[in-house]
DRENFIMI-363793 format. One record per residue: residue in three letters; x, y, z of N, C-alpha, C, O, CB in turn. Coordinates in pm, 1 decimal. Glycine has a CB too. Example, Ala and Ser with C-alpha at 12.3 -4.5 7.8 and 13.67 -1.06 7.14 Angstrom:
BEGIN
resn_n.px_n.py_n.pz_ca.px_ca.py_ca.pz_c.px_c.py_c.pz_o.px_o.py_o.pz_cb.px_cb.py_cb.pz
ALA_1319.0_-569.0_780.0_1230.0_-450.0_780.0_1320.0_-330.0_780.0_1423.6_-331.9_846.5_1130.8_-447.3_904.6
SER_1285.0_-225.0_708.0_1367.0_-106.0_714.0_1290.0_3.0_787.0_1340.9_113.8_803.9_1408.4_-59.8_572.5
This chain:
BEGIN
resn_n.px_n.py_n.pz_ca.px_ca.py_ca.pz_c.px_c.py_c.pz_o.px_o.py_o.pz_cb.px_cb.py_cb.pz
UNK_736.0_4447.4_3881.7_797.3_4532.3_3786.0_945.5_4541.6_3818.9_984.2_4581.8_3928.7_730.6_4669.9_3783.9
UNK_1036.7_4499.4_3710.9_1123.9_4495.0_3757.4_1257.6_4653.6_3779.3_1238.7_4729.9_3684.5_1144.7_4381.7_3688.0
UNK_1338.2_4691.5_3846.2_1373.9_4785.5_3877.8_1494.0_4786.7_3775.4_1585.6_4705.7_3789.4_1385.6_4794.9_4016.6
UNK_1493.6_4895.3_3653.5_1616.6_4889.1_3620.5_1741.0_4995.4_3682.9_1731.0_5116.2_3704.3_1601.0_4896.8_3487.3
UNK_1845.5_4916.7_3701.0_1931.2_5027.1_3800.1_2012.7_5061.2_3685.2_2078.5_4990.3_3609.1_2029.5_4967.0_3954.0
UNK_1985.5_5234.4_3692.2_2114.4_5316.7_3627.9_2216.7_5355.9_3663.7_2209.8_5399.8_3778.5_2100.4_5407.5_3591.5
UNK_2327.1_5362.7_3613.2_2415.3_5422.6_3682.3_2439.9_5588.2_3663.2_2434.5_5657.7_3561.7_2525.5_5347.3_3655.2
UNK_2463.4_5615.2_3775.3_2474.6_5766.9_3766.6_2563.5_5804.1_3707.3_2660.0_5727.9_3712.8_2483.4_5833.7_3869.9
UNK_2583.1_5937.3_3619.2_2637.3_5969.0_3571.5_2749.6_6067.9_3639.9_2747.7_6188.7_3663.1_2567.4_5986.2_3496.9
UNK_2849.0_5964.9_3662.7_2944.6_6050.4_3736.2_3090.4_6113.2_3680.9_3193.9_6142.0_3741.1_2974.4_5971.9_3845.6
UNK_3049.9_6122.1_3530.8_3170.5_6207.2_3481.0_3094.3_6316.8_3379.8_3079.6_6328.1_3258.1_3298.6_6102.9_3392.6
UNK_3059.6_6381.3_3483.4_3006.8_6502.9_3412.7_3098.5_6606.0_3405.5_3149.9_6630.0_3514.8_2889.7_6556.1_3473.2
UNK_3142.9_6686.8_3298.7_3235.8_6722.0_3215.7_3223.4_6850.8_3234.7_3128.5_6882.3_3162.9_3229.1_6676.5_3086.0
UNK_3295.9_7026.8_3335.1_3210.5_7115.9_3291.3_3259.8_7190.0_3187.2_3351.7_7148.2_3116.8_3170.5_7190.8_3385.3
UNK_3208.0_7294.2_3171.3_3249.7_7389.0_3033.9_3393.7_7396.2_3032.8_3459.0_7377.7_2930.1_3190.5_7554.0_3034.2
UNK_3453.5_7427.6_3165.7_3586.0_7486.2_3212.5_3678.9_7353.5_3161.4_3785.7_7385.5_3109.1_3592.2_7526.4_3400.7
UNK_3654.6_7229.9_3169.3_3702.8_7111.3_3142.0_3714.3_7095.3_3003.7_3816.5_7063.3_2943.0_3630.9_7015.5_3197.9
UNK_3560.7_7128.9_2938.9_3566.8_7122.4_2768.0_3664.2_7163.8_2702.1_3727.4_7100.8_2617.2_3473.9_7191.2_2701.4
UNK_3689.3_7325.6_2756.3_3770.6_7421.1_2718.8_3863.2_7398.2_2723.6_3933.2_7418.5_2624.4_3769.2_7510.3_2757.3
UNK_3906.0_7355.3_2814.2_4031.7_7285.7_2813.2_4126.0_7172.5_2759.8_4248.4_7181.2_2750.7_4031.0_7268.7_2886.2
UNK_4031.3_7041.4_2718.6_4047.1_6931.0_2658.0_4022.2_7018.0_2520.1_4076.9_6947.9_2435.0_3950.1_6799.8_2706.0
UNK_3980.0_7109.3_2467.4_3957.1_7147.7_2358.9_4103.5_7249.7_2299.5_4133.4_7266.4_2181.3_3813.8_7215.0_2375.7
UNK_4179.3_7308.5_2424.2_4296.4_7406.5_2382.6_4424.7_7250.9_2366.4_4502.3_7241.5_2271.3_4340.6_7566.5_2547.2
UNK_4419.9_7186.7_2437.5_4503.6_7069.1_2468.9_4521.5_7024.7_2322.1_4628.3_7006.9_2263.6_4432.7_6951.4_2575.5
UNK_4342.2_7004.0_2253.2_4388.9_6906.9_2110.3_4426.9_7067.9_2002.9_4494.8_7089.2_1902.4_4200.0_6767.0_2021.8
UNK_4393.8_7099.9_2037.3_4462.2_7267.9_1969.2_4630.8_7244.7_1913.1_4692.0_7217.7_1809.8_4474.0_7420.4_2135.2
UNK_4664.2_7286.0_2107.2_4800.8_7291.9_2113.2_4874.2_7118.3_1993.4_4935.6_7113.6_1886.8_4836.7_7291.1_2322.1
UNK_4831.6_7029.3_2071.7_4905.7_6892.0_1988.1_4888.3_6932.5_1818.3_4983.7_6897.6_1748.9_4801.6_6710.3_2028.7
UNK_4779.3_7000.0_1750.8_4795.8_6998.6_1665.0_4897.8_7081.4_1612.0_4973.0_7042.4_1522.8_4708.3_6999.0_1636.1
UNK_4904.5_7210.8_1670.7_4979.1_7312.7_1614.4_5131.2_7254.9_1662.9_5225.3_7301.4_1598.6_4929.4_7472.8_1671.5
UNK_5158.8_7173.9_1752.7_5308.9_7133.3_1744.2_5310.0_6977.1_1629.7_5401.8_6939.8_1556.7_5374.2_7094.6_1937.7
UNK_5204.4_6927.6_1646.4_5228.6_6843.8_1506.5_5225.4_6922.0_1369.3_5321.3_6891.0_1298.7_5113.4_6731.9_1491.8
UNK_5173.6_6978.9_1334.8_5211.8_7093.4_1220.0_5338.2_7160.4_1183.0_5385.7_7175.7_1070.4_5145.1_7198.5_1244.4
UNK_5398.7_7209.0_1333.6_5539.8_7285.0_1359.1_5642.8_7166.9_1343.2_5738.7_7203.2_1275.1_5553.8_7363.6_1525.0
UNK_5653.4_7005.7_1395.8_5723.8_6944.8_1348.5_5725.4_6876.7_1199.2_5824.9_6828.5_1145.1_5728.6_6886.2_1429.6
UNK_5615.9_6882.5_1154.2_5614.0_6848.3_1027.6_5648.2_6928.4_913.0_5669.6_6886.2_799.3_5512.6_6812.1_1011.7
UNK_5651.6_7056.2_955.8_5716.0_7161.9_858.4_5875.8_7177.0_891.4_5955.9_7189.4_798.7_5637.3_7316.9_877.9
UNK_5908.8_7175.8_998.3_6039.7_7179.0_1050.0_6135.5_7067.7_970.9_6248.8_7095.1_931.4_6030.1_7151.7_1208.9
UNK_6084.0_6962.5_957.3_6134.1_6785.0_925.2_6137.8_6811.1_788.7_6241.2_6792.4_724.5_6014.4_6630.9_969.4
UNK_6010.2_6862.5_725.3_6040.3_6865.0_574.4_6136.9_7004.2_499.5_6146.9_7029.7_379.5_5883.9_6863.0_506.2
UNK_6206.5_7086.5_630.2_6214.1_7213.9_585.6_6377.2_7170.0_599.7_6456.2_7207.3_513.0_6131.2_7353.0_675.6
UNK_6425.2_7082.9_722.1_6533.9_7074.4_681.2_6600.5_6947.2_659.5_6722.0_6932.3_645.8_6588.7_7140.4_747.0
UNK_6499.7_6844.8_657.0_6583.5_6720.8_639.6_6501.7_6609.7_464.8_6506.9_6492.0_429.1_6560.4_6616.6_837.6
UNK_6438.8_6735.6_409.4_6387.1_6710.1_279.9_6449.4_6797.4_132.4_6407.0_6802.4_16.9_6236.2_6739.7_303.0
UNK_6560.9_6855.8_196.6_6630.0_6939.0_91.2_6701.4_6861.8_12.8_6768.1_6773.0_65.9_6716.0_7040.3_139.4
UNK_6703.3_6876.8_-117.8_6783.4_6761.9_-210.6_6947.1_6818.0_-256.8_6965.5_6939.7_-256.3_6679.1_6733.3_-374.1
UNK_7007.1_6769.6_-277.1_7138.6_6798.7_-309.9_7156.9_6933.9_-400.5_7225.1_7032.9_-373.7_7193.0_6676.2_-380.1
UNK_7064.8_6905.3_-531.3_7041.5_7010.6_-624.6_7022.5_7148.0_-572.0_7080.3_7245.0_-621.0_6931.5_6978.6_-699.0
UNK_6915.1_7157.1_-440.0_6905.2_7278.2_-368.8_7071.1_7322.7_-303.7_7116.7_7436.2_-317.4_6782.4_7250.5_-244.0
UNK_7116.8_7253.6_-260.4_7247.2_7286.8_-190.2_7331.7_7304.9_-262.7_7446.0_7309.1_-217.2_7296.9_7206.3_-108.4
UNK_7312.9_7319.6_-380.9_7405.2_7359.7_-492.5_7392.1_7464.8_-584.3_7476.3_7512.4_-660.4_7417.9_7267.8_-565.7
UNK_7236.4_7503.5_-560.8_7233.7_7643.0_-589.8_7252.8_7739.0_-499.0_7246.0_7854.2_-542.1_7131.7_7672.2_-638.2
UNK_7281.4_7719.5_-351.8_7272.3_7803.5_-260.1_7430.5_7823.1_-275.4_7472.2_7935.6_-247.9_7199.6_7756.9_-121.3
UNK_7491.0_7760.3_-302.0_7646.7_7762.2_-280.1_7709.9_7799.7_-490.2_7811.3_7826.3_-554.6_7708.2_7544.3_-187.3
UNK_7616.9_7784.0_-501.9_7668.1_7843.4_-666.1_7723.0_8009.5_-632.5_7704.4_8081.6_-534.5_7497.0_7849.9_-808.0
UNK_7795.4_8030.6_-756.9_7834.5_8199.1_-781.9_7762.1_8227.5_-843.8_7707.4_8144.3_-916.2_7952.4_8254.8_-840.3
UNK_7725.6_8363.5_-845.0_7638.2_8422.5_-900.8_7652.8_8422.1_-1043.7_7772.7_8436.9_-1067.5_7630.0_8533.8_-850.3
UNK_7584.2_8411.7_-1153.4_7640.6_8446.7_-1295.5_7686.3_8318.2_-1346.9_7740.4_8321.9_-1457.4_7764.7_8556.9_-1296.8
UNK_7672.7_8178.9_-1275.2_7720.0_8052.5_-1320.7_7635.1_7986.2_-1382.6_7516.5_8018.9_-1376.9_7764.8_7977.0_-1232.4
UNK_7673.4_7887.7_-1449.0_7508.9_7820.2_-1517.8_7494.1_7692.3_-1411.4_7582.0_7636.9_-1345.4_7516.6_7743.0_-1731.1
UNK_7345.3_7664.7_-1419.3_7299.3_7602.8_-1350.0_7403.4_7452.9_-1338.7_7485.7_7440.6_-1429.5_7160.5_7603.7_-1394.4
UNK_7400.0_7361.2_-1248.6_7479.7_7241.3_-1302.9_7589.2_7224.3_-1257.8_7619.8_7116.8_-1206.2_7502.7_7237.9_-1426.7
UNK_7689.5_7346.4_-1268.9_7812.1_7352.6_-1300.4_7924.8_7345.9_-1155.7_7944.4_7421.6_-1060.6_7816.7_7483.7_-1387.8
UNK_7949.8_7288.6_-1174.6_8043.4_7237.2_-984.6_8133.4_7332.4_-1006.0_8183.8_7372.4_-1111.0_8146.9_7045.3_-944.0
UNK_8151.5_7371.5_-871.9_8241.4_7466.4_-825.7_8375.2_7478.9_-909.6_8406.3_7575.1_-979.8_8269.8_7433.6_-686.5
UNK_8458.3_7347.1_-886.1_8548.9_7338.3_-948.3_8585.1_7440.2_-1103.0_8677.0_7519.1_-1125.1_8535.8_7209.7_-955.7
UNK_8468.9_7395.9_-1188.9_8417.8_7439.5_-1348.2_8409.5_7573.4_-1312.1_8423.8_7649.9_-1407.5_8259.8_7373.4_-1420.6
UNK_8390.3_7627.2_-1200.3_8324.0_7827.2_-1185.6_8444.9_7869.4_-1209.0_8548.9_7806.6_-1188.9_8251.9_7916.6_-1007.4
UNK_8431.5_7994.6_-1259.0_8572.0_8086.9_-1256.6_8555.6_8185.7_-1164.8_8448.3_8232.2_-1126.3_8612.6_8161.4_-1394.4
UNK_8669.4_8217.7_-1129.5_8632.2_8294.0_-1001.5_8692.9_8449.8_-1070.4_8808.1_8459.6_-1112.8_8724.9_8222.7_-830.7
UNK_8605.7_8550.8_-1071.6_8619.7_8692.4_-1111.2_8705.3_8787.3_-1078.9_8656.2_8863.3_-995.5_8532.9_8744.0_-1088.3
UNK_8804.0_8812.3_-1107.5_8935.0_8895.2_-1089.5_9031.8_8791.0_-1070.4_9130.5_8822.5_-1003.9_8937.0_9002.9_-963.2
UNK_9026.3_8693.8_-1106.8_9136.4_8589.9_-1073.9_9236.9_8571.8_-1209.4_9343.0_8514.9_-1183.8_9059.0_8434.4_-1031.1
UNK_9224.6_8596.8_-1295.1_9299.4_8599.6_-1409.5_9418.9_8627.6_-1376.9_9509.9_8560.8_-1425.9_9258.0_8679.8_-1502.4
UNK_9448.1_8738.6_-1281.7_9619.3_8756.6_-1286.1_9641.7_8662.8_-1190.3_9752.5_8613.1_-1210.2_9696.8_8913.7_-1244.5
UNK_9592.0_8619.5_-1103.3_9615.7_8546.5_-990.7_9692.4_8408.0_-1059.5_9681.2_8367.0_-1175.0_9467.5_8520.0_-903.1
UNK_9783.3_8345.0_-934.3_9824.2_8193.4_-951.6_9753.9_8107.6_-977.4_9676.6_8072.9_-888.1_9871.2_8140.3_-864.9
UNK_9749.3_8043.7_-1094.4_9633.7_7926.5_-1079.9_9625.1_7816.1_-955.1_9526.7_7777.2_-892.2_9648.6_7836.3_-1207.7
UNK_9744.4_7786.2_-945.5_9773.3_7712.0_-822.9_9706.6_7776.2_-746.2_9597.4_7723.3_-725.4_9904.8_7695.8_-776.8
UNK_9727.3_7889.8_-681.5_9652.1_7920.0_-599.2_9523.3_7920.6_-619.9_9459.7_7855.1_-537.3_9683.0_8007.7_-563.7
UNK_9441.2_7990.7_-731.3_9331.8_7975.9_-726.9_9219.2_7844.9_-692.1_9103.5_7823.1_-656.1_9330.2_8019.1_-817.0
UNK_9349.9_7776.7_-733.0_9225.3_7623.8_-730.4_9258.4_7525.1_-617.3_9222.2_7409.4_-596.0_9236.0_7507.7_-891.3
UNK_9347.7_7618.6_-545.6_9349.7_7569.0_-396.2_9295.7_7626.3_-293.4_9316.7_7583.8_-179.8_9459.6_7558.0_-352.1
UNK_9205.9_7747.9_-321.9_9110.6_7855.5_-300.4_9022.7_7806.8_-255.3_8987.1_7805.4_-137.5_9069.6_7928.9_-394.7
UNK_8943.7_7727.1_-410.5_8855.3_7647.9_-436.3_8830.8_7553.7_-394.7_8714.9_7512.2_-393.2_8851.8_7628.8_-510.7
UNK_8921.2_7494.4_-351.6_8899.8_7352.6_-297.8_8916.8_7351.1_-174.9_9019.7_7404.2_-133.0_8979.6_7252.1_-348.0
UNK_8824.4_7291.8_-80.7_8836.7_7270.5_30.8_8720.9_7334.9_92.4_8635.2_7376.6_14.5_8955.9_7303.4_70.7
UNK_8699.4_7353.2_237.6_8612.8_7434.5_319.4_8602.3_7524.4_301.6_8480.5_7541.8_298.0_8620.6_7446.0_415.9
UNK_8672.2_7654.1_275.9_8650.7_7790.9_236.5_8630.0_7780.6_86.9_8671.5_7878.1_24.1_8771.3_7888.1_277.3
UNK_8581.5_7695.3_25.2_8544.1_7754.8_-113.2_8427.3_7803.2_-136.3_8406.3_7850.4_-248.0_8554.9_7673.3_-209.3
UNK_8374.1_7803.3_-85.6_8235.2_7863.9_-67.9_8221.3_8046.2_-24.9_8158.0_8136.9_-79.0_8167.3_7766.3_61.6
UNK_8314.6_8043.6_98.9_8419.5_8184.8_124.5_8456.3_8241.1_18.8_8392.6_8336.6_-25.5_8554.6_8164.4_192.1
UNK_8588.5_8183.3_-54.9_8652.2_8224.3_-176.4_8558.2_8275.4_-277.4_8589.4_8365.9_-354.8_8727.1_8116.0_-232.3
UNK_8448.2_8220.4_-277.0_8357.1_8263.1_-414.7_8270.1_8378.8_-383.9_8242.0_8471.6_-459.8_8252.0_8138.6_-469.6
UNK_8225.6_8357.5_-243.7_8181.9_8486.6_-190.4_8245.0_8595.5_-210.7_8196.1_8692.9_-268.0_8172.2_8486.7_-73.9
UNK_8369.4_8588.1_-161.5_8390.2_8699.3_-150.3_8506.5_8744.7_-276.6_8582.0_8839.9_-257.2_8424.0_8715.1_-5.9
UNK_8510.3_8665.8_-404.6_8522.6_8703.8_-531.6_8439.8_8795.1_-611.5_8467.0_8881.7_-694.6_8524.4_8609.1_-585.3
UNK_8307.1_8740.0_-550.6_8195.8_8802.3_-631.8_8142.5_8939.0_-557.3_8047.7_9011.2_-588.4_8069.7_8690.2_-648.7
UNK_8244.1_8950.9_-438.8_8180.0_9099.0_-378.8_8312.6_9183.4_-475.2_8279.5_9272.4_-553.5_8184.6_9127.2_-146.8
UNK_8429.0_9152.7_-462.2_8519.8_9244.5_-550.9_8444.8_9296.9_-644.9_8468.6_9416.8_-659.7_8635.0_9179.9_-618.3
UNK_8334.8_9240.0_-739.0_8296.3_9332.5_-878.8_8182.1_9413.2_-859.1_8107.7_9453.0_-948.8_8259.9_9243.9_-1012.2
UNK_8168.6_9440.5_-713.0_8072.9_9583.3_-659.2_8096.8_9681.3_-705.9_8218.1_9699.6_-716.1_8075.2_9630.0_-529.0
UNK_8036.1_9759.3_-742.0_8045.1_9877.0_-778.2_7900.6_9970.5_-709.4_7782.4_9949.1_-736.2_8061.4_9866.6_-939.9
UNK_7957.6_10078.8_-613.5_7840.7_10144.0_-550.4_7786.6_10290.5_-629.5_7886.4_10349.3_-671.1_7887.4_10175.7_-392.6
UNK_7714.8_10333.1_-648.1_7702.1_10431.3_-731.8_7635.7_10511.7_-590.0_7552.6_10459.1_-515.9_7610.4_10400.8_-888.0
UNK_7696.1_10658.2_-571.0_7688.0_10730.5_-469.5_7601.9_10889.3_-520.0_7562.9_10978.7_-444.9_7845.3_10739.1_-413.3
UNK_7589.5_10880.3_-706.3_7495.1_10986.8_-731.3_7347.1_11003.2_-668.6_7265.6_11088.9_-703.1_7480.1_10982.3_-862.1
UNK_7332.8_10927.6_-593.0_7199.2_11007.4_-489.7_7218.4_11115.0_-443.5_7129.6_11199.6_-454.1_7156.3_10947.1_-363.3
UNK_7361.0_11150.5_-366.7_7386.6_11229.0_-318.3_7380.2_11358.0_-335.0_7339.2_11449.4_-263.5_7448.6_11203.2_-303.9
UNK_7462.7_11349.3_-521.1_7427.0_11499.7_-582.1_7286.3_11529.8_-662.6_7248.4_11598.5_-757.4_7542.7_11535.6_-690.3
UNK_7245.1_11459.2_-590.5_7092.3_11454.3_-676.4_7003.5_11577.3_-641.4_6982.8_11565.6_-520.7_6992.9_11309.4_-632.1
UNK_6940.1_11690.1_-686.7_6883.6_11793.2_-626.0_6799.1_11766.0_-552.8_6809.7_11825.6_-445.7_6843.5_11872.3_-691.0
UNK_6669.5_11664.2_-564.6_6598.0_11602.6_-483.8_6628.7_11542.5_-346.0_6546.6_11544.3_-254.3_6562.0_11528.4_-548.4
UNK_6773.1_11479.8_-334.8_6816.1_11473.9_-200.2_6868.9_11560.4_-136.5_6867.2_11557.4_-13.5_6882.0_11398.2_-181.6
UNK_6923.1_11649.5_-199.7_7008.5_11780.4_-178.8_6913.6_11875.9_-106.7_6956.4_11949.5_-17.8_7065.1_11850.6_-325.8
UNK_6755.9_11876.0_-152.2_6663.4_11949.9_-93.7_6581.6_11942.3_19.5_6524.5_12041.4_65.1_6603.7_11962.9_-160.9
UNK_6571.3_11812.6_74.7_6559.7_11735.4_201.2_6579.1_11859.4_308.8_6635.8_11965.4_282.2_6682.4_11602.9_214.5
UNK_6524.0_11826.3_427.8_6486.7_11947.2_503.2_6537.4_11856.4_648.8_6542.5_11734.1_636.2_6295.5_12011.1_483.3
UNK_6572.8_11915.2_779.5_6583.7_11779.8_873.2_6405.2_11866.2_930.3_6367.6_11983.4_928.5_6778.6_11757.3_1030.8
UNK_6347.9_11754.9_968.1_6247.1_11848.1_1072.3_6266.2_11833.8_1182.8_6339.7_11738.3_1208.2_6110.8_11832.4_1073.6
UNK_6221.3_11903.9_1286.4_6224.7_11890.0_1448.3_6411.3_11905.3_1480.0_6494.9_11940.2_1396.7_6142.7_11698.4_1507.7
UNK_6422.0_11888.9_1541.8_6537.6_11912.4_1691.8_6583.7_11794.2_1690.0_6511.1_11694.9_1692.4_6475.3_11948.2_1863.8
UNK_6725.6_11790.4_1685.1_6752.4_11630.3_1759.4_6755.5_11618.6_1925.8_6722.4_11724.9_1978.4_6916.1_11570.3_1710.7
UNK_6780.8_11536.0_1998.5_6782.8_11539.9_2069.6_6838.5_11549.3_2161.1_6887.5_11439.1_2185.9_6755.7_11515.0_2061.8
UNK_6877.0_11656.4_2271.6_6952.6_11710.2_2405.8_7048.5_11596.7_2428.6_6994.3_11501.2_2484.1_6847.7_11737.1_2549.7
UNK_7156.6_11583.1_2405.4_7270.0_11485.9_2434.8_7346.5_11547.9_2549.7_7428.1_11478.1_2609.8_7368.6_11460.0_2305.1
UNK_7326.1_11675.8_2585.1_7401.3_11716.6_2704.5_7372.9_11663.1_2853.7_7273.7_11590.4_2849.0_7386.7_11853.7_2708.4
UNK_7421.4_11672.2_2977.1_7406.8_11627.8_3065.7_7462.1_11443.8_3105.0_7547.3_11384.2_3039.2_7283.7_11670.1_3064.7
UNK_7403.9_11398.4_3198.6_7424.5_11289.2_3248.9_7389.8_11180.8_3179.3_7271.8_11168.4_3146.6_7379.0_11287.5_3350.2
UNK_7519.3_11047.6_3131.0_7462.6_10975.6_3016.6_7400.3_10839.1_3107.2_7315.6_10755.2_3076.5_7593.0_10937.0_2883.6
UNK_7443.8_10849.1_3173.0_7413.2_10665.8_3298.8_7517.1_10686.6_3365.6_7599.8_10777.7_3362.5_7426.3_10462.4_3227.1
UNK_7502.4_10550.5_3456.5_7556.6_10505.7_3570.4_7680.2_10417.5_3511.8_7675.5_10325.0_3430.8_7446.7_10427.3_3662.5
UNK_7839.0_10499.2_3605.6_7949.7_10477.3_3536.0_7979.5_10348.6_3501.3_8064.0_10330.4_3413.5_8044.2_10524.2_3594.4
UNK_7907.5_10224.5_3571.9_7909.2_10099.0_3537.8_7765.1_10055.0_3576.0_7726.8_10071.7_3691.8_8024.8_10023.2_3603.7
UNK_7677.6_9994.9_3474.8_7536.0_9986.7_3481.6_7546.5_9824.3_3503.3_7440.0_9767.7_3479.0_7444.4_10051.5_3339.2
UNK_7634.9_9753.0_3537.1_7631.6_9635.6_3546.5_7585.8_9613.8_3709.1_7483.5_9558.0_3748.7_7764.6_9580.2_3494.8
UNK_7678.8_9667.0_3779.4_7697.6_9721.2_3988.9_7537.6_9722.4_4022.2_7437.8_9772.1_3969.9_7785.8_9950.5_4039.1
UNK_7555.5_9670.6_4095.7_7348.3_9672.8_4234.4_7354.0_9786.3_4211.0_7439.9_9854.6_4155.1_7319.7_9636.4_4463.0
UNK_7237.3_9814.0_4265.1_7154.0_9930.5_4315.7_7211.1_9981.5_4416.2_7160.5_10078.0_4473.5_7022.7_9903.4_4353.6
């Protein structure tokens, strides 16, 4: 009868090992996921997107910077204005054109409903010792 020889099984695997080869394909996935969203998040943006982010507010879609009018600029130099515009800070320039036509409305204030507001509790004891005259210094 002939003897068949087995080989022993000498890569027996334990739980602690499973678990482990099991967090391992985890982890690879969740950083293949994280680079694949990363790649398409910033190197899949099309021109069109970067042109609405940099549009003025109130412009029609399309319309290049140049074509925008910039809001309170009427008395202004044209020369100047459209040397504003052009260049690296035009993006600046339009920003901060379009903050000039803020207008904050501060009637909360006299509003009876805020007016009636209550503080509750105590603030808190500010007297005494505030820290150590330089908290940077050892111990």
């Amino acid at each position: 009868m002939p003897i068949l020889s087995q080989k022993p099984n000498t890569e027996f695997i334990t739980p602690e090992q499973k678990k482990q080869k099991k967090m391992i394909y985890i982890l690879l996935g969740v950083v293949l996921v994280t680079v694949v969203v990363l790649y398409f998040g910033f190197f899949s943006g099309s021109d069109e997107q970067a042109a609405e982010l940099n549009a003025v507010p109130g412009s029609l879609p399309g319309q290049s910077a140049a074509d925008q009018a910039v809001p309170g600029a009427e008395n202004a130099n044209t020369a100047g204005a459209s040397a504003a515009l052009s260049g690296a800070g035009s993006t600046f320039a339009q920003k901060l054109s379009s903050l000039e036509n803020v207008n904050l409305d501060f009637g909360i204030f006299q509003d009876t409903k805020f007016q009636s507001l209550k503080s509750f509790g105590s603030s808190p004891d500010m007297s005494g010792p505030k820290g150590r005259p330089n908290p940077f210094s050892p111990y």
